[in-house]
C-alpha positions as CSV (number, residue, x, y, z in Angstrom):
1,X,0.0,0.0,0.0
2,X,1.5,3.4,-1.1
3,X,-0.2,6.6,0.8
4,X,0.1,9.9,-1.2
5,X,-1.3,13.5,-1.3
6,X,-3.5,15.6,-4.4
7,X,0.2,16.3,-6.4
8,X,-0.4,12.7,-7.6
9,X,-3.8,12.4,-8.0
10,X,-3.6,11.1,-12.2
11,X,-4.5,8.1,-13.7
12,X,-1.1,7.2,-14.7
13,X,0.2,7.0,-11.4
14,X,-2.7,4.6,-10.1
15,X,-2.3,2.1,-13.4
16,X,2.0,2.1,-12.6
17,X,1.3,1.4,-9.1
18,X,-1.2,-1.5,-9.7
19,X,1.0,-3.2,-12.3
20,X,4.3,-3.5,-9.7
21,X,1.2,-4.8,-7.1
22,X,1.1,-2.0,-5.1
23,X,-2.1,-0.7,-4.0
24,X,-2.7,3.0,-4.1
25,X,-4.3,5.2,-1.8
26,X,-3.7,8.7,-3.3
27,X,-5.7,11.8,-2.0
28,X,-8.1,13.3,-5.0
29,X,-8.2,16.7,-6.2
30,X,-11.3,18.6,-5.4
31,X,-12.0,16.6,-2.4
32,X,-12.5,17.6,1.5
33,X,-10.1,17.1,3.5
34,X,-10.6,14.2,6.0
35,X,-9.3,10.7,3.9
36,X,-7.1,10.1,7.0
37,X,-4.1,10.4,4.7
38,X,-2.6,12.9,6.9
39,X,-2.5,11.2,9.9
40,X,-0.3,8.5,8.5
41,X,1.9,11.4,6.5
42,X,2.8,12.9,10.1
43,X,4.2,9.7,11.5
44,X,6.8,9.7,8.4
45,X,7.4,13.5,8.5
46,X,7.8,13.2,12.6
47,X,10.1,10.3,12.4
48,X,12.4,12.0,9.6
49,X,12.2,14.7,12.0
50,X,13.8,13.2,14.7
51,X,16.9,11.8,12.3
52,X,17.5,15.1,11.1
53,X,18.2,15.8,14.8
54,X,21.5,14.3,14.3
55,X,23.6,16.6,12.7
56,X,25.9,13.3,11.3
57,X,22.8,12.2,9.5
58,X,21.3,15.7,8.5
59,X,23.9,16.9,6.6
60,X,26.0,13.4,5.4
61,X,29.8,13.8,6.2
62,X,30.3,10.2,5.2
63,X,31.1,9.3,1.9
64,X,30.9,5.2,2.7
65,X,27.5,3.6,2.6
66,X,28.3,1.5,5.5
67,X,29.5,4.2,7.9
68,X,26.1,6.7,7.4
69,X,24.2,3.6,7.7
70,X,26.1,2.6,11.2
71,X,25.2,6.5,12.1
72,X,21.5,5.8,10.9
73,X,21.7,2.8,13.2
74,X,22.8,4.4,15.9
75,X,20.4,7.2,16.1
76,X,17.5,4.7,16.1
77,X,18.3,3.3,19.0
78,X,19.0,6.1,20.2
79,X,15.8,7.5,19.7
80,X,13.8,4.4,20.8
81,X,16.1,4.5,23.9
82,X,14.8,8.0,24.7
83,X,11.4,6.9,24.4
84,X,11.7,3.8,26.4
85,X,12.4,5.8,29.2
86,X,9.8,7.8,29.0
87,X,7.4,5.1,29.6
88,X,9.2,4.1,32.6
């Protein structure tokens, strides 16, 4: 399943999407607000957020995959470390 605002709300899109088996669910022009799109759009937006609070992983230093991606590593646990410990 593929979530995704108006700014791709074509035919084309939806028919590409289908043929790779991927089931779109793409907000439509001319609509009210209120498909519950957003909702899921803020948990990705939130959780880039949050990275970008690294400044290693906001601006990339590294020029080896394997080193940003032992940074990326890093800050998710990190992150899930901080909110651990806030339930406890």
């Amino acid at each position: 399943m593929l979530f995704a605002d108006r700014g791709y709300d074509h035919d084309k899109y939806r028919r590409l999407l289908r043929q790779r088996g991927i089931r779109p669910v793409i907000a439509e022009r001319g609509q009210l607000h209120g498909t519950g799109l957003g909702t899921f759009r803020w948990v990705v937006e939130r959780t880039i957020s949050w990275l970008h609070g690294f400044r290693r992983l906001r601006i990339r230093w590294e020029r080896r995959d394997d080193i940003h991606e032992a940074f990326l590593g890093l800050a998710v646990c990190l992150i899930t470390h901080r909110h651990v410990q806030r339930l406890c």
